[in-house]
KEKE-3310 file (N, C-alpha, C; in steps of 0.2 Angstrom, whole numbers, plus 5000, padded with zeros to 4 digits):
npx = (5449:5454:5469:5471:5471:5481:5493:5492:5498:5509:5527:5535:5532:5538:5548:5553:5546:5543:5537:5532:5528:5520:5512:5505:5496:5490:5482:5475:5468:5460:5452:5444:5437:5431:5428:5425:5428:5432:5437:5448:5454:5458:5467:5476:5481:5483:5493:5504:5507:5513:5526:5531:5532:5543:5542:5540:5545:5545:5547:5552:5545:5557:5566:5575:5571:5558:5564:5570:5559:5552:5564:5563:5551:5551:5562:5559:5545:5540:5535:5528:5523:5514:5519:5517:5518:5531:5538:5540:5545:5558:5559:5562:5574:5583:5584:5587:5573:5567:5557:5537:5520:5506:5493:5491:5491:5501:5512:5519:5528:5540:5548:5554:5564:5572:5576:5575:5565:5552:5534:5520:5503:5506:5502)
npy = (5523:5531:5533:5519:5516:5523:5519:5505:5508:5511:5510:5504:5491:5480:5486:5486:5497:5510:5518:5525:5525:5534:5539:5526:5527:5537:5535:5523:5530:5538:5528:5522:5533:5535:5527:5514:5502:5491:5492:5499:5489:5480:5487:5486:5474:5472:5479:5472:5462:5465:5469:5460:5450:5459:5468:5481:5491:5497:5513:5518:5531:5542:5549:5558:5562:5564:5578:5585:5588:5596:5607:5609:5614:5627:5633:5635:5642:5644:5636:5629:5617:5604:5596:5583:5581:5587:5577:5566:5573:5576:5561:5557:5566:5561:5545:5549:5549:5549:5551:5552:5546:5552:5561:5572:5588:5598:5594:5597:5607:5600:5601:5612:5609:5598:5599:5586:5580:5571:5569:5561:5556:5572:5586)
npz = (5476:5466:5470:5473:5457:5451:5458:5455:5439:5442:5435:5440:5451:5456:5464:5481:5495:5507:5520:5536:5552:5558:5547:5543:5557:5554:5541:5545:5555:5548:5537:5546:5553:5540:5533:5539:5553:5550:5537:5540:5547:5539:5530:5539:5540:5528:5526:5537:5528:5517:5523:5530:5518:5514:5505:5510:5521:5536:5546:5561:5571:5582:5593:5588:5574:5578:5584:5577:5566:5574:5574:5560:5558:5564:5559:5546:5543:5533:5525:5531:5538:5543:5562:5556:5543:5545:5549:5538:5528:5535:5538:5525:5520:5529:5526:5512:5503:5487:5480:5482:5486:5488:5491:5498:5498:5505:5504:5493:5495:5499:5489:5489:5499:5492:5476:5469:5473:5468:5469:5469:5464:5452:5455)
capx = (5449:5461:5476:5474:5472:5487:5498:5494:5500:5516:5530:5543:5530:5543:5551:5552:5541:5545:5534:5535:5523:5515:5510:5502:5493:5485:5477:5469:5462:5457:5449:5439:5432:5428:5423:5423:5431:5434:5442:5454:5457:5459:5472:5483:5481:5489:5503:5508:5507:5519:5531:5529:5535:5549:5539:5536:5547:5541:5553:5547:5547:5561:5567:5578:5566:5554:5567:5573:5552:5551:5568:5559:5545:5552:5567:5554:5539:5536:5534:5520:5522:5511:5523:5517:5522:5540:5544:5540:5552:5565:5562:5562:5579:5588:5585:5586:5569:5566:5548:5531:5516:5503:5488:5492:5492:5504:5519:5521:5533:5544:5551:5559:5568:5575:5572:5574:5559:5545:5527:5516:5504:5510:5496)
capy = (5521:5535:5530:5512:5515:5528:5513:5501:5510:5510:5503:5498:5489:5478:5491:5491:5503:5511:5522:5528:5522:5539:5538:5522:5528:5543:5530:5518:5533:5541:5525:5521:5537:5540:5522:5510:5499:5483:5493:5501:5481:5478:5490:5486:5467:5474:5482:5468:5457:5467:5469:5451:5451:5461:5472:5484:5494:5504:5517:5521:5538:5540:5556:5563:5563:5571:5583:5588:5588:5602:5612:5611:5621:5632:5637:5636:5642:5648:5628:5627:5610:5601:5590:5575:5583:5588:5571:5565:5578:5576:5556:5558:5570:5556:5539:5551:5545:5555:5550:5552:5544:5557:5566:5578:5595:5603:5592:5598:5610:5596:5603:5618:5606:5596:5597:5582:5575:5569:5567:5558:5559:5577:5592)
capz = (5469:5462:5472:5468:5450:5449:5462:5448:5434:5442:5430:5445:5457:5459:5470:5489:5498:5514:5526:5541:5558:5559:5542:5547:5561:5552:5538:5550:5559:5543:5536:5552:5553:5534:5532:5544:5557:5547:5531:5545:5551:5532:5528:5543:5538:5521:5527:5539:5525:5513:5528:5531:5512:5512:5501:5512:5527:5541:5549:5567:5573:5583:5597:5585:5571:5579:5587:5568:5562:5579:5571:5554:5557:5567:5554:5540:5546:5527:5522:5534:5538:5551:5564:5554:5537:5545:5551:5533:5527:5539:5535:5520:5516:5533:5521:5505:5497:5481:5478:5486:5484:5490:5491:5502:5494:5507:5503:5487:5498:5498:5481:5493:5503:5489:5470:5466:5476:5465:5472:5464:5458:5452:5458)
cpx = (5455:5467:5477:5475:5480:5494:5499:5497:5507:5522:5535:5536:5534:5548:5549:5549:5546:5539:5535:5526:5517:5507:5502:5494:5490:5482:5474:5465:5458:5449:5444:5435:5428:5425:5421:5429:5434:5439:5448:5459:5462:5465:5479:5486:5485:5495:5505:5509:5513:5523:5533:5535:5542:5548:5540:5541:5546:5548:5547:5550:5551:5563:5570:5577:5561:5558:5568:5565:5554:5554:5565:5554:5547:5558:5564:5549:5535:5534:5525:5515:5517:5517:5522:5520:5531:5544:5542:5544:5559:5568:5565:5572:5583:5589:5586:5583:5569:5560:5545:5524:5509:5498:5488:5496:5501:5511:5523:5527:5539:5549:5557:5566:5572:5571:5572:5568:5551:5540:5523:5510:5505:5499:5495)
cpy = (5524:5530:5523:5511:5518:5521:5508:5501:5513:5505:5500:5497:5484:5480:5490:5494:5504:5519:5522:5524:5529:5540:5531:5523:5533:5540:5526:5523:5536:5537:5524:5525:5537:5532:5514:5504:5492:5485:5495:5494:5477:5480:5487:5477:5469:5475:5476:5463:5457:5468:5464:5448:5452:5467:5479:5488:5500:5508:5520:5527:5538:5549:5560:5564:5568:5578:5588:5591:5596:5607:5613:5616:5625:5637:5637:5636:5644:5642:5626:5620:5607:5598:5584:5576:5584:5583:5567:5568:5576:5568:5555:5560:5563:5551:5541:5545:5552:5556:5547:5550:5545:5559:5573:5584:5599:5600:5593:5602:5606:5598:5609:5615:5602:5596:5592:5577:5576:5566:5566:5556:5568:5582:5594)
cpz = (5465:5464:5469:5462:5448:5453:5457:5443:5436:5437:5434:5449:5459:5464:5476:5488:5502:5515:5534:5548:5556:5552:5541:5551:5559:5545:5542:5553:5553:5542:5541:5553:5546:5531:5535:5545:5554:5540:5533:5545:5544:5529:5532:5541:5533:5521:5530:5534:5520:5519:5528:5525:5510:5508:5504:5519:5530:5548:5555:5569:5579:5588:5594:5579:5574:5582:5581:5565:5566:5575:5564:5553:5559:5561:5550:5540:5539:5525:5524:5536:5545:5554:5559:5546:5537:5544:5544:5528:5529:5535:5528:5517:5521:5528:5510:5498:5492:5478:5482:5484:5489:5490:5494:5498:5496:5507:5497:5488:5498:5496:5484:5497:5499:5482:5466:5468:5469:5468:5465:5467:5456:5453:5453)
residu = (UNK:UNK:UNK:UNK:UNK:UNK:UNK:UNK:UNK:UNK:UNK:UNK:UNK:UNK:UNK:UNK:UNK:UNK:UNK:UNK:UNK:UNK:UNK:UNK:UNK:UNK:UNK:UNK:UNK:UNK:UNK:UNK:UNK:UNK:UNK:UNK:UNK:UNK:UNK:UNK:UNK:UNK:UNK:UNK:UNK:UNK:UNK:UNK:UNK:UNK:UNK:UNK:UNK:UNK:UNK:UNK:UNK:UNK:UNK:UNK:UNK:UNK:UNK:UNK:UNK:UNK:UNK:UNK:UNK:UNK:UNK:UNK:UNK:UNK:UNK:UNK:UNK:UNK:UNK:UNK:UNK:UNK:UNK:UNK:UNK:UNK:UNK:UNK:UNK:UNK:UNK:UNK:UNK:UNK:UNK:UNK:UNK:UNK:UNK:UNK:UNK:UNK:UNK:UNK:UNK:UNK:UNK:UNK:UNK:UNK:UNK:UNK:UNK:UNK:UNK:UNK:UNK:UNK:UNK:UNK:UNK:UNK:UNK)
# end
């Protein structure tokens, strides 16, 4: 309910999106565990639907992606980024997005990587 309230209160919703596959694929398992198999089914129906759209683009992870997320930790082990937060990073600084839209605490680190990234909503 947060996220959708905060999503709504966007003043560009007419903006594109873009996300990434993995991104993806660690909300469907979320949702499935944390509330069941049909809200998972529900979500994915969503995304293809804003994809479908134009609304909506999904960048797939890719060998030199994750090869770059790999060198990210390892050169900045102070970030403390899981694999899945690096190649969010990596993607991230490649398509130069500048805003996140977030729960995850540990991407605030982002800010080290580029100051001009804005996560949203702010911690």
């Amino acid at each position: 309910m947060k996220a959708r309230s905060l999503f709504l209160d966007f003043h560009d919703l007419e903006r594109n999106y873009v996300t990434t596959n993995s991104i993806i694929f660690d909300l469907h398992e979320w949702l499935r565990n944390e509330y069941s198999y049909e809200q998972a089914e529900y979500f994915l129906n969503a995304i293809e639907k804003a994809v479908s759209r134009g609304k909506l683009a999904v960048i797939p992870s890719g060998h030199e992606f994750e090869r770059e997320s790999r060198r990210l930790i390892m050169d900045r082990p102070e970030l403390r980024f899981s694999l899945s937060e690096a190649f969010t990073a990596v993607t991230m600084s490649y398509y130069q997005v500048k805003r996140i839209f977030t729960f995850n605490r540990n991407l605030k680190m982002l800010a080290q990587l580029d100051k001009d990234i804005r996560i949203i909503p702010s911690h």
